[in-house]
Every structure is written in C-alpha cells, then in structure tokens.
Biopython code that builds the backbone (N, CA, C, O; Angstrom):
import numpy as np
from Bio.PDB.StructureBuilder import StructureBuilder

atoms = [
    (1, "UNK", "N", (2.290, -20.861, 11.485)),
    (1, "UNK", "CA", (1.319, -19.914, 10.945)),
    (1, "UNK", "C", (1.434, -19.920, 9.420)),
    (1, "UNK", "O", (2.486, -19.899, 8.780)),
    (2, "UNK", "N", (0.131, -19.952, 8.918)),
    (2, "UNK", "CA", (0.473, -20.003, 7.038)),
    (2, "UNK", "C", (0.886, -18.442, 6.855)),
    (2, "UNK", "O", (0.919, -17.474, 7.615)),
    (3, "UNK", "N", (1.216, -18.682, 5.339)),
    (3, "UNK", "CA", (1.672, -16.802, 4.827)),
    (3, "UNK", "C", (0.648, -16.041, 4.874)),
    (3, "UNK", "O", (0.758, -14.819, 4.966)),
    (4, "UNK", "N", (-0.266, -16.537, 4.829)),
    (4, "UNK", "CA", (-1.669, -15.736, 4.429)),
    (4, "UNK", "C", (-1.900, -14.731, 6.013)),
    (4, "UNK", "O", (-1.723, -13.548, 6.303)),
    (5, "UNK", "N", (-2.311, -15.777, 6.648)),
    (5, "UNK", "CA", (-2.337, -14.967, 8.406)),
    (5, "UNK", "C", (-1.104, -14.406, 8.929)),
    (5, "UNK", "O", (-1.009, -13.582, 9.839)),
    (6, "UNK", "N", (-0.125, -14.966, 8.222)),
    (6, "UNK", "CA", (1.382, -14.006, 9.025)),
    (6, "UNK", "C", (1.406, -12.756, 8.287)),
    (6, "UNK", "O", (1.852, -11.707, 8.751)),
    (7, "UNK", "N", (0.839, -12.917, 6.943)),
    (7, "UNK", "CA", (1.195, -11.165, 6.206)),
    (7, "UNK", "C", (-0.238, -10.662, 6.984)),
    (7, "UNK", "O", (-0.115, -9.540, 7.475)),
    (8, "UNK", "N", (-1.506, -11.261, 7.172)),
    (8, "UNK", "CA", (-2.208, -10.263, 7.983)),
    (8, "UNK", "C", (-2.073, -9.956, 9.060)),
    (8, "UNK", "O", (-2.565, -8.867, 9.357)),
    (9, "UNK", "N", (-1.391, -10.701, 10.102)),
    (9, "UNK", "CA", (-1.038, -10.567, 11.248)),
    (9, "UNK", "C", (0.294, -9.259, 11.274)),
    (9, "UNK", "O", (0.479, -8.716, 12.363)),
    (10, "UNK", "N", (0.858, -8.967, 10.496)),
    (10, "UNK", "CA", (1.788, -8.491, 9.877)),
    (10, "UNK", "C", (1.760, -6.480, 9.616)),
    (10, "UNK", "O", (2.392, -5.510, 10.036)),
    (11, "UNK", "N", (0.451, -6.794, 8.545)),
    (11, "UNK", "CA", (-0.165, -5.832, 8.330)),
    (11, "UNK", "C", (-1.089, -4.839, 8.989)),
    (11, "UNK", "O", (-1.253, -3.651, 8.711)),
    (12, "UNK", "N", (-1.879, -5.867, 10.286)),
    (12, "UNK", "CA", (-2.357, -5.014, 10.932)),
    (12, "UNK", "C", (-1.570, -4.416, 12.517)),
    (12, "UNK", "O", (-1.949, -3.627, 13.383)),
    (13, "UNK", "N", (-0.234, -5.306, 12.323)),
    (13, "UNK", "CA", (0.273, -4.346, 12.749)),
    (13, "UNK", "C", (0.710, -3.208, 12.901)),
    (13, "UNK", "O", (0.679, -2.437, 13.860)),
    (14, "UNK", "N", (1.279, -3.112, 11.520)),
    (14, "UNK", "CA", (1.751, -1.847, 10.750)),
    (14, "UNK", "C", (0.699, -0.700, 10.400)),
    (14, "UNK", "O", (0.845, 0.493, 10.134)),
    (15, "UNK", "N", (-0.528, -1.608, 10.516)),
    (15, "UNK", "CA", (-1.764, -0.787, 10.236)),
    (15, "UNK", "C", (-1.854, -0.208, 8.801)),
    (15, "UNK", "O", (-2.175, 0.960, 8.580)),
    (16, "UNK", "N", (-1.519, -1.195, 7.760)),
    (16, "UNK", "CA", (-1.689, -1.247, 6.716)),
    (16, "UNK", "C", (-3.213, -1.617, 6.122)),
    (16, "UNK", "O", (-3.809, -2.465, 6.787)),
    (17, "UNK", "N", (-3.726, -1.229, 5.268)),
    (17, "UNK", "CA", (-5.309, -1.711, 4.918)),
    (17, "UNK", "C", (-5.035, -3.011, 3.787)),
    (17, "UNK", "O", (-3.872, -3.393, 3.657)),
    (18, "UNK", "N", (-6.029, -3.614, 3.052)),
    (18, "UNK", "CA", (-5.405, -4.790, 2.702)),
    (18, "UNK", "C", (-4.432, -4.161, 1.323)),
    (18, "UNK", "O", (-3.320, -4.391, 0.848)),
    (19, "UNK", "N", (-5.285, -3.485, 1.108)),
    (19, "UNK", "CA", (-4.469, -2.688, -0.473)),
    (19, "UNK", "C", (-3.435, -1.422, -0.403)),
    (19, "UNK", "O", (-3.902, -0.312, -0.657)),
    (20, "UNK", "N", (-2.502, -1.502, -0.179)),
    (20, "UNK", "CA", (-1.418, -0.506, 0.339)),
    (20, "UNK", "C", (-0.598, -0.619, -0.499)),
    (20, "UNK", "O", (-0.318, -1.759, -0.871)),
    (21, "UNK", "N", (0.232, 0.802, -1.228)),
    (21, "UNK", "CA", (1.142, 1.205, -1.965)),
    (21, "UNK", "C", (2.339, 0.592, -0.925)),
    (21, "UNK", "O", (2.183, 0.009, 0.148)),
    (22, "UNK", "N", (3.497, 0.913, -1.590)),
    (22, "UNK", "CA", (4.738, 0.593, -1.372)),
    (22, "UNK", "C", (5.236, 1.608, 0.177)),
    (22, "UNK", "O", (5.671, 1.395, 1.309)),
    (23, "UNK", "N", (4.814, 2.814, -0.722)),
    (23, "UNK", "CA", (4.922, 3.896, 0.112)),
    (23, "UNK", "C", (3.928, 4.454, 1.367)),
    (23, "UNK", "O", (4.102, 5.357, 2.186)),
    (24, "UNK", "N", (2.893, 3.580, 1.165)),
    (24, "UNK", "CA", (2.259, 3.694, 2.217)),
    (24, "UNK", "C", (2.694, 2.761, 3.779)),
    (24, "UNK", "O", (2.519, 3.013, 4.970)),
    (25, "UNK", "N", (3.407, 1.463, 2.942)),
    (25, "UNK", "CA", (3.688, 0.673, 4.204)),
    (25, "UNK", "C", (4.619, 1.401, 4.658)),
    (25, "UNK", "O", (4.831, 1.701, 5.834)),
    (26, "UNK", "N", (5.289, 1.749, 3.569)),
    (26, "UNK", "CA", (6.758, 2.344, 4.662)),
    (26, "UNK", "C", (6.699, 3.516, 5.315)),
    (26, "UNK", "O", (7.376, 3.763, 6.313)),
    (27, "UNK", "N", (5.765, 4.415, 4.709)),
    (27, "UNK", "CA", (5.403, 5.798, 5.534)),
    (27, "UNK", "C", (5.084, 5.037, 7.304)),
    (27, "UNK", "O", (5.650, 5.306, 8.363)),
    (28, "UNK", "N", (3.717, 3.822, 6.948)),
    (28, "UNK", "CA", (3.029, 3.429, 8.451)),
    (28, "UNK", "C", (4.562, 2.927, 8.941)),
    (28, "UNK", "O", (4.774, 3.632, 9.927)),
    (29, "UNK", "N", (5.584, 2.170, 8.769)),
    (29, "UNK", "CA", (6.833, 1.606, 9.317)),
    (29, "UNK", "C", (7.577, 2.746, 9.968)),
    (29, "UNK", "O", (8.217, 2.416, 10.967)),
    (30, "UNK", "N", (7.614, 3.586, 9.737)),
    (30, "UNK", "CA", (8.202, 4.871, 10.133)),
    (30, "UNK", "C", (8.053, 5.428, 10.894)),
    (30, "UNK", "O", (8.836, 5.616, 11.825)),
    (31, "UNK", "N", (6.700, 6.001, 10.705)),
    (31, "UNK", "CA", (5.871, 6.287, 11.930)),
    (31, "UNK", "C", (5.552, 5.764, 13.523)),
    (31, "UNK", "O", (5.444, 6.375, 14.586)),
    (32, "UNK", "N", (5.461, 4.383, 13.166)),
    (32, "UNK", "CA", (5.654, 3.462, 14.275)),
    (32, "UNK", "C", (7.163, 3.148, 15.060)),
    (32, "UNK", "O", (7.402, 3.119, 16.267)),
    (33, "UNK", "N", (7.945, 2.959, 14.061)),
    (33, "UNK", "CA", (9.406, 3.032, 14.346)),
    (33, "UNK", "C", (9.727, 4.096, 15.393)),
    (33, "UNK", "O", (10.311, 3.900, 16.458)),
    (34, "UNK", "N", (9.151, 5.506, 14.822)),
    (34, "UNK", "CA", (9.888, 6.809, 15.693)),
    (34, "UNK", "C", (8.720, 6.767, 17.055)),
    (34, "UNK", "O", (9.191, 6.862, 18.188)),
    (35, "UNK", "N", (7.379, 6.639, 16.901)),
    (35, "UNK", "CA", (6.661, 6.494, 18.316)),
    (35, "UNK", "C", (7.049, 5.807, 19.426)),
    (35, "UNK", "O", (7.105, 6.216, 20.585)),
    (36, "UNK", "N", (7.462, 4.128, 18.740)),
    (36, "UNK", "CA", (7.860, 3.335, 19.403)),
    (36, "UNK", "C", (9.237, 2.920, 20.142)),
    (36, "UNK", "O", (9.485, 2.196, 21.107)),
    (37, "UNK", "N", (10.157, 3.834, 19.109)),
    (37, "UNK", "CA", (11.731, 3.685, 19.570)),
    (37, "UNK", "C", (12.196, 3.705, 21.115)),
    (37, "UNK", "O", (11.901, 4.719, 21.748)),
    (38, "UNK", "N", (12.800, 2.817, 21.689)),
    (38, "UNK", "CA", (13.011, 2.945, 22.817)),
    (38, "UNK", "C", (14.229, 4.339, 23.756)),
    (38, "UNK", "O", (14.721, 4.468, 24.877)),
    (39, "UNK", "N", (14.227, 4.989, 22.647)),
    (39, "UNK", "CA", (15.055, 6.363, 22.982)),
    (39, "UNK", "C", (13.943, 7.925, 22.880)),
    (39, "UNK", "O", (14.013, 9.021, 23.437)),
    (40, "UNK", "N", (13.043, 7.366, 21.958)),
    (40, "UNK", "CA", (12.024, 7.802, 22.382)),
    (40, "UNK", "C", (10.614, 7.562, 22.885)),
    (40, "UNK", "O", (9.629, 7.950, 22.257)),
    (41, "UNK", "N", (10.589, 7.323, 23.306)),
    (41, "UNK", "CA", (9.310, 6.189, 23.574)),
    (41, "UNK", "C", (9.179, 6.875, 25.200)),
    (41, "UNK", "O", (10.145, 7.249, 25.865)),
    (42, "UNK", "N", (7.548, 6.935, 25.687)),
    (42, "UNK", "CA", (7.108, 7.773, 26.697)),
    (42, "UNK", "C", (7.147, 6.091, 27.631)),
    (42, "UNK", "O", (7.137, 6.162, 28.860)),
    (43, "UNK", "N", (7.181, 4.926, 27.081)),
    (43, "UNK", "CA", (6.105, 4.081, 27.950)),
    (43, "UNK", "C", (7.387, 3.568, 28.757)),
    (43, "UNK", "O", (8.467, 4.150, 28.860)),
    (44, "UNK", "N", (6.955, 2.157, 29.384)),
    (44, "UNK", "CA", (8.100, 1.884, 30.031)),
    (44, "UNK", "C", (9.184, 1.084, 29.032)),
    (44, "UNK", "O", (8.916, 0.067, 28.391)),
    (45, "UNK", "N", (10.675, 1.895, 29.054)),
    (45, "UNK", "CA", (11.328, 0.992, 27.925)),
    (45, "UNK", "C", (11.078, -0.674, 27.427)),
    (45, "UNK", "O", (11.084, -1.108, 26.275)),
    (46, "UNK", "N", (10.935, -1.167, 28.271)),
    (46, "UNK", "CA", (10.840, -2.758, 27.648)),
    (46, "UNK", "C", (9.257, -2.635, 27.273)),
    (46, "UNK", "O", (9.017, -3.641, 26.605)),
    (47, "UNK", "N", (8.475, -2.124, 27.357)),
    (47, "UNK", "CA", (7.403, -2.170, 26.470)),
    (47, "UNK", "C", (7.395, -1.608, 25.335)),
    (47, "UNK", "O", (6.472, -1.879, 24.567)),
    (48, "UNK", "N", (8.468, -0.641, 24.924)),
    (48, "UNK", "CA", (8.824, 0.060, 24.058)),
    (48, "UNK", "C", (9.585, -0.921, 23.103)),
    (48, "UNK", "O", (9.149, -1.201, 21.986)),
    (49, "UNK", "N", (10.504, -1.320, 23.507)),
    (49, "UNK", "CA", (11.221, -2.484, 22.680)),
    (49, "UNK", "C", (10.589, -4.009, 22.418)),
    (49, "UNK", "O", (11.030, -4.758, 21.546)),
    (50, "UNK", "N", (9.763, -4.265, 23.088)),
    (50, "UNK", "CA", (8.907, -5.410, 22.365)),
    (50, "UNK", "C", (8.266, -4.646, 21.318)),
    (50, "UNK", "O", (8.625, -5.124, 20.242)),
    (51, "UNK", "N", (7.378, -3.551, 21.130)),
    (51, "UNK", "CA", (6.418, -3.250, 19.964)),
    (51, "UNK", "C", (7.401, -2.381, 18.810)),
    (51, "UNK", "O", (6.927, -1.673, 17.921)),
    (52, "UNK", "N", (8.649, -2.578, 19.010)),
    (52, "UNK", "CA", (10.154, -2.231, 17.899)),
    (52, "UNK", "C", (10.390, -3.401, 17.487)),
    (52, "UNK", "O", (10.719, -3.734, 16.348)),
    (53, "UNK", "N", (10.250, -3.965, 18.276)),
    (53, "UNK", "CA", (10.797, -5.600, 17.880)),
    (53, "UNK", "C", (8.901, -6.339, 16.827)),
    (53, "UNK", "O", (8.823, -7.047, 15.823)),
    (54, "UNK", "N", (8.300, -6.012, 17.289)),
    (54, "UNK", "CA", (7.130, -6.866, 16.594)),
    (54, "UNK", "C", (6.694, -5.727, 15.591)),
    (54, "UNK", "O", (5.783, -5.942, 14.792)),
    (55, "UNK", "N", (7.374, -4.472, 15.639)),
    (55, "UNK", "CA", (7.161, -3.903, 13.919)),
    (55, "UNK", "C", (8.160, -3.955, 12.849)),
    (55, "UNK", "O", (7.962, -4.009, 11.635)),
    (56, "UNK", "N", (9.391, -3.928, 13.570)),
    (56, "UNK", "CA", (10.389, -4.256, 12.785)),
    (56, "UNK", "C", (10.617, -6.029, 12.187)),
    (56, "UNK", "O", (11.263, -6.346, 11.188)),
    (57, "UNK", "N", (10.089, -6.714, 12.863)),
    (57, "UNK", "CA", (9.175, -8.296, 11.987)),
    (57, "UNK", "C", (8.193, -8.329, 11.303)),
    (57, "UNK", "O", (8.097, -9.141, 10.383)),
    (58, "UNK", "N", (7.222, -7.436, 11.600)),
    (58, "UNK", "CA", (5.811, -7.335, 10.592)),
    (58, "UNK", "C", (6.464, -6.424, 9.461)),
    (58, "UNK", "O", (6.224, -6.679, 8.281)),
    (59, "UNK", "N", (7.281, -5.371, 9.817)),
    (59, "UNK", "CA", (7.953, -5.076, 8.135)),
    (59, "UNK", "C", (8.771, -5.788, 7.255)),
    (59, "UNK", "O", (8.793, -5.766, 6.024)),
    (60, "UNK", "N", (9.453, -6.435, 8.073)),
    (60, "UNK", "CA", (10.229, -7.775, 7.239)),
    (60, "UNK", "C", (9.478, -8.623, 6.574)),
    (60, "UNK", "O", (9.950, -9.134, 5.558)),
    (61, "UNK", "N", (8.247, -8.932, 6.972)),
    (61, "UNK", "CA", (7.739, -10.262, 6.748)),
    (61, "UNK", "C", (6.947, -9.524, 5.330)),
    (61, "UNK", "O", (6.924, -10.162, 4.278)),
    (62, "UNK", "N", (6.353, -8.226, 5.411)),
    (62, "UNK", "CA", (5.947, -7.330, 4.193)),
    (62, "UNK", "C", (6.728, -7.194, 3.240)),
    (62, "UNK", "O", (6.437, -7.166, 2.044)),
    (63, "UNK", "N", (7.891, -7.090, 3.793)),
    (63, "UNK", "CA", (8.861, -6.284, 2.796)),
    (63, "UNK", "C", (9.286, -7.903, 2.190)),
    (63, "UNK", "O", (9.392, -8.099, 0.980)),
    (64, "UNK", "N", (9.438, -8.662, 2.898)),
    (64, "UNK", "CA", (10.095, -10.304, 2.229)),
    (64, "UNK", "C", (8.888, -10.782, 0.966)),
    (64, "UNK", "O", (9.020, -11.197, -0.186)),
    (65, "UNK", "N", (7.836, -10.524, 1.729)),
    (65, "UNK", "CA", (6.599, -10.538, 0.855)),
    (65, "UNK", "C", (6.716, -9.986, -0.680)),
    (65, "UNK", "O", (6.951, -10.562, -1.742)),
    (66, "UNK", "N", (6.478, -8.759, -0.376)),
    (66, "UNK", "CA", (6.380, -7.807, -1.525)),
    (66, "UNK", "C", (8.174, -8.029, -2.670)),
    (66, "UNK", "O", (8.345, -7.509, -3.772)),
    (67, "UNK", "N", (8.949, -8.701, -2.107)),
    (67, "UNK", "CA", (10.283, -8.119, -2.481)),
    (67, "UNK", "C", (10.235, -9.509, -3.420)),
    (67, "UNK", "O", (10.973, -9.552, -4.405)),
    (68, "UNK", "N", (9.402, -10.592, -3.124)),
    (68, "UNK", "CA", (9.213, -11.969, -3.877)),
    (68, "UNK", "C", (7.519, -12.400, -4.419)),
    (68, "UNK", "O", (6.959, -13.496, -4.444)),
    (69, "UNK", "N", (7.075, -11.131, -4.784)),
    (69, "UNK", "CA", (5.917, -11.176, -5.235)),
    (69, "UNK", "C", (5.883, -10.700, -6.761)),
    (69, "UNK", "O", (6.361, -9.604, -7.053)),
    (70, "UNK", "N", (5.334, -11.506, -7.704)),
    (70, "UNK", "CA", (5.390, -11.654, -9.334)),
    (70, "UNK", "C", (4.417, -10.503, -9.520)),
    (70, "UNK", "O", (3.213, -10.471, -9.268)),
    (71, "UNK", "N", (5.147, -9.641, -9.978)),
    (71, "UNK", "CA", (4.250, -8.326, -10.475)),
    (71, "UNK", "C", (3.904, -8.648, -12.010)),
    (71, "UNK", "O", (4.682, -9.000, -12.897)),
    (72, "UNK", "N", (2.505, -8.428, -12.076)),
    (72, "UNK", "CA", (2.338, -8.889, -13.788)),
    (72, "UNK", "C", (1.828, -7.131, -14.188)),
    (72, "UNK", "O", (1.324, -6.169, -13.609)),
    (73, "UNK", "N", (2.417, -7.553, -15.750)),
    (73, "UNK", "CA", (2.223, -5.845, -16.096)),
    (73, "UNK", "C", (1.630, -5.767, -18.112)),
    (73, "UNK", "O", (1.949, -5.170, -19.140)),
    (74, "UNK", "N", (0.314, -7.132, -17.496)),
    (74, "UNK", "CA", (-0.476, -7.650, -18.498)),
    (74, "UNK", "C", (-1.383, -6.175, -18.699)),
    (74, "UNK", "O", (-1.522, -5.410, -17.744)),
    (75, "UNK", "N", (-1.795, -5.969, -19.644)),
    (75, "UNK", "CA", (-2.909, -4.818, -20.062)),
    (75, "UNK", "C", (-3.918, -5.038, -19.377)),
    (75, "UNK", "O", (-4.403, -3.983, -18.967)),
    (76, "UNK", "N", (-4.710, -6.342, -18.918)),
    (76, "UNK", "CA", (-5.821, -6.157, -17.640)),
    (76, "UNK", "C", (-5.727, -5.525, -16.379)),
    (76, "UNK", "O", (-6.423, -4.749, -15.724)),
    (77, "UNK", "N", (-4.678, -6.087, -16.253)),
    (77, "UNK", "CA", (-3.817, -5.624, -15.039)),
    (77, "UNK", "C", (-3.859, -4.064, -14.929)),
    (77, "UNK", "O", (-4.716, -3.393, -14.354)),
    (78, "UNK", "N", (-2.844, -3.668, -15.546)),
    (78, "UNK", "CA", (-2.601, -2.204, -15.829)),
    (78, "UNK", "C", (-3.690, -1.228, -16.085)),
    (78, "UNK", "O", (-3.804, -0.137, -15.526)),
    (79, "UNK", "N", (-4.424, -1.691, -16.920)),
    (79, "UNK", "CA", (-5.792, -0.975, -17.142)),
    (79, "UNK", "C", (-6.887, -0.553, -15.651)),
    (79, "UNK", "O", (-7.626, 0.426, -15.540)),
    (80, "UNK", "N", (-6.686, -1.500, -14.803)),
    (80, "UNK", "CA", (-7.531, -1.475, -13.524)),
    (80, "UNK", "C", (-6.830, -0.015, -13.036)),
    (80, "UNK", "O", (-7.622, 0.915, -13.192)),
    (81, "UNK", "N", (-5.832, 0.299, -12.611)),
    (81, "UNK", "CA", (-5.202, 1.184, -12.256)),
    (81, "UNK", "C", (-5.024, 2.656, -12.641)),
    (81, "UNK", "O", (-4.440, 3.597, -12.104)),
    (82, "UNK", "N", (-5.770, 2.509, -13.813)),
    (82, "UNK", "CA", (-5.616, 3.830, -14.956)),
    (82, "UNK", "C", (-6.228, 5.081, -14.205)),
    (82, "UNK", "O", (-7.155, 5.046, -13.396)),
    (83, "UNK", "N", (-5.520, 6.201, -14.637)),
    (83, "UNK", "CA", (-6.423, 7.356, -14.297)),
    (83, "UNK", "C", (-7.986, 7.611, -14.852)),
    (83, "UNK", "O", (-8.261, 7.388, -16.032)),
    (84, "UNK", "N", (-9.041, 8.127, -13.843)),
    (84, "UNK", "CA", (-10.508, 8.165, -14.050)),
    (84, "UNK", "C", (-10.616, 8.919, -15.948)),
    (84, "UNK", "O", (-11.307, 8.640, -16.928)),
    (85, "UNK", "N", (-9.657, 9.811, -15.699)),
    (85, "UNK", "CA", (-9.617, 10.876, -17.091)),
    (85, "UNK", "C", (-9.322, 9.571, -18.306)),
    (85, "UNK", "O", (-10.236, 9.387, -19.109)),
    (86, "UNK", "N", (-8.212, 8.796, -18.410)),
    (86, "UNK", "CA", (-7.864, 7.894, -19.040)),
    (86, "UNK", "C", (-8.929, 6.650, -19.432)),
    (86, "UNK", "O", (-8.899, 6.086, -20.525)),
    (87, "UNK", "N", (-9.951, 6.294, -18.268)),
    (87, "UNK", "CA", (-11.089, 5.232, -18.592)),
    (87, "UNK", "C", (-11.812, 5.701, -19.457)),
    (87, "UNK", "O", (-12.155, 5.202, -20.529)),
    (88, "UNK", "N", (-12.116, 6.889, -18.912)),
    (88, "UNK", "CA", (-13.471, 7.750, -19.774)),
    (88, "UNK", "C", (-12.968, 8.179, -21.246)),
    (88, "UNK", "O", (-13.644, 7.905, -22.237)),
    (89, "UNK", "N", (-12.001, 8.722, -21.311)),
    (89, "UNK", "CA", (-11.455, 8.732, -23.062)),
    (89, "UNK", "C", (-11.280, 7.824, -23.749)),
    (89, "UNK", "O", (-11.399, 7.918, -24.971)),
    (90, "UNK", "N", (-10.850, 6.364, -22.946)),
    (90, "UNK", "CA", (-10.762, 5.231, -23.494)),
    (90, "UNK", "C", (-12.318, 4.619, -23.787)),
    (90, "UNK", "O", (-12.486, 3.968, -24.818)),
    (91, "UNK", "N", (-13.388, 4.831, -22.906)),
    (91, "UNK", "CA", (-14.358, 4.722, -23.452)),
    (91, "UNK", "C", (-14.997, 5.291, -24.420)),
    (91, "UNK", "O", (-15.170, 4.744, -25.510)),
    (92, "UNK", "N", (-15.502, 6.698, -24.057)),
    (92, "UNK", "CA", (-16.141, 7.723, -24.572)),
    (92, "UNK", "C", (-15.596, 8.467, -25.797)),
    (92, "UNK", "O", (-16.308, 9.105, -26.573)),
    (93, "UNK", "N", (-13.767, 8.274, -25.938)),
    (93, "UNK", "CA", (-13.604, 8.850, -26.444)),
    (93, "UNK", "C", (-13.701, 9.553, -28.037)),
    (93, "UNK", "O", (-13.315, 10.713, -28.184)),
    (94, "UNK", "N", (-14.134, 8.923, -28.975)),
    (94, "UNK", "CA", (-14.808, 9.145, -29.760)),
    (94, "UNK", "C", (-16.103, 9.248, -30.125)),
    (94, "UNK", "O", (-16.490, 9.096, -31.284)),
    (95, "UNK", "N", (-16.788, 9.496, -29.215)),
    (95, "UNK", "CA", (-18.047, 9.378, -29.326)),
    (95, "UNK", "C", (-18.752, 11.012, -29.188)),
    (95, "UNK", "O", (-18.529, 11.850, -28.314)),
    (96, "UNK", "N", (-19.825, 11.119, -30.590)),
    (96, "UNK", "CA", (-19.993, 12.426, -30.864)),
    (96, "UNK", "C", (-20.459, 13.298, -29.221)),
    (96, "UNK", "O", (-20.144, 14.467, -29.001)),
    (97, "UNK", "N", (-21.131, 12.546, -28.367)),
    (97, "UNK", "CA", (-21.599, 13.622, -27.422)),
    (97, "UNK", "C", (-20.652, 13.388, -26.062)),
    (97, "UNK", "O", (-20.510, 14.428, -25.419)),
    (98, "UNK", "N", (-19.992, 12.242, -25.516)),
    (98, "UNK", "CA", (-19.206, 12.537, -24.354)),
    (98, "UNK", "C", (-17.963, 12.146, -24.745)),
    (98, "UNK", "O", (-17.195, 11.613, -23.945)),
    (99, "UNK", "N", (-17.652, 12.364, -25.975)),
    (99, "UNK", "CA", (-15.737, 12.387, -26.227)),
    (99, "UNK", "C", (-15.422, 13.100, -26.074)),
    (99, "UNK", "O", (-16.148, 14.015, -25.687)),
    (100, "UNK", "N", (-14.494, 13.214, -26.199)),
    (100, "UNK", "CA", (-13.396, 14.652, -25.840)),
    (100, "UNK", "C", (-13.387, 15.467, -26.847)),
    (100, "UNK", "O", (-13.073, 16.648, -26.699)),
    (101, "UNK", "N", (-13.804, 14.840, -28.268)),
    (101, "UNK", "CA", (-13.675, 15.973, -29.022)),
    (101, "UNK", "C", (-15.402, 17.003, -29.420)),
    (101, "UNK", "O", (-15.703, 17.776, -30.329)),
    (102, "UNK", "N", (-16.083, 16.527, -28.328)),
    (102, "UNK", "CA", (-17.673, 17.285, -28.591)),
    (102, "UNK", "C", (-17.158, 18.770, -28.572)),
    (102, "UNK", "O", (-15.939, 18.931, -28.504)),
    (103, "UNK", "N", (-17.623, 19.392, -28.602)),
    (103, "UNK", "CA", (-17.511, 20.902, -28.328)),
    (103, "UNK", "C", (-17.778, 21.572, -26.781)),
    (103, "UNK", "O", (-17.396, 22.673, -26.386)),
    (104, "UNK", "N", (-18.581, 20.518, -26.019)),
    (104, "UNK", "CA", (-18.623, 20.970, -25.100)),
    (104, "UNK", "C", (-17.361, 20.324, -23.850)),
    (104, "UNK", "O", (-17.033, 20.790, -22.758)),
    (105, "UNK", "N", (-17.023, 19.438, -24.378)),
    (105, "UNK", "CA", (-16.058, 19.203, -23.859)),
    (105, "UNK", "C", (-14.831, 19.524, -23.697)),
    (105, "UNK", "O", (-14.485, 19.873, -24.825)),
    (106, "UNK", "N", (-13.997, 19.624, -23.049)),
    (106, "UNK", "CA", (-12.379, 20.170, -23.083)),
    (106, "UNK", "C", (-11.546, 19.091, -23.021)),
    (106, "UNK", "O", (-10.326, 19.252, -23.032)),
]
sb = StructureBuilder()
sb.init_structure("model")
sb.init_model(0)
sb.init_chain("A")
sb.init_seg("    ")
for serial, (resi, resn, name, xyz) in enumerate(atoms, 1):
    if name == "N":
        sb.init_residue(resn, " ", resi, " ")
    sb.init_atom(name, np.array(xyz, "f"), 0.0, 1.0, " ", f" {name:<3s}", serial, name[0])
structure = sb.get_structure()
C-alpha cells in the first residue's frame, strides 16, 4: 500500500477529516481506544480486540507520519493560519474607513 492510501486508510479510521490538529487526532484515538477496549467493550471480545488492534495501527501510522513530517514556519505558511481579527488589520489596517483606527471602529 503507498503512504498516501495507508495515512487515508489510517485516518478514516480514526475518523479524522483530512485537516486535523494534533489534538484532534488524539482526542478521536481516545475515544475509540475507551469504546473499543476489550475490558470494556459491549461486543463480542475478539471483535473488540481486532478494532484495538486496527486503531492502535492507524494511530501509529499518524503519529509515525506526523512525528517525520517537515513543518515549515515560512511567513506564507504562517500567515494562512492567522486569526480573522489579525487578516483584517493586516489588511485594512490603516486605512481611513475600515482600520482600526476610524472612529467607528474599536
């Protein structure tokens, strides 16, 4: 299987969307972990421990992912991410009628 289909195969296990925080995978890993655990788990144990066993690989294969993935922390980059308040001052912000410093603005 290439990386490409194993991290999606991966992800929709975990039920991750394609764009997921750090903390979002691991919140969904968790969640699944305690549903699925075979100490707690309603279903029949060995069905319980195969879907422990195929989330606890789809988080590895995320976490191996993410743990060897080149984070760039170029100003394009960074800028995409900015707070909505932060775009708009960076645009607007001097500008006599929607800067921040109009009068009607705060």
């Amino acid at each position: 299987m290439e990386l490409f289909e194993e991290i999606t195969h991966a992800r929709k296990i975990l039920g991750v969307a394609e764009s997921a925080t750090l903390k979002q995978i691991q919140k969904n890993y968790r969640d699944l972990v305690k549903k699925w655990h075979p100490d707690r788990c309603r279903e029949k144990k060995e069905i319980c421990r195969e879907k422990t066993s195929l989330i606890l690989q789809a988080y590895k294969t995320i976490r191996d992912y993410c743990n060897n993935y080149r984070f760039t922390f170029s100003r394009e980059e960074i800028e995409k991410y900015m707070p909505d308040e932060e775009v708009w001052i960076k645009k607007y912000g001097s500008d006599p009628i929607w800067g921040r410093h109009h009068p009607g603005n705060k």
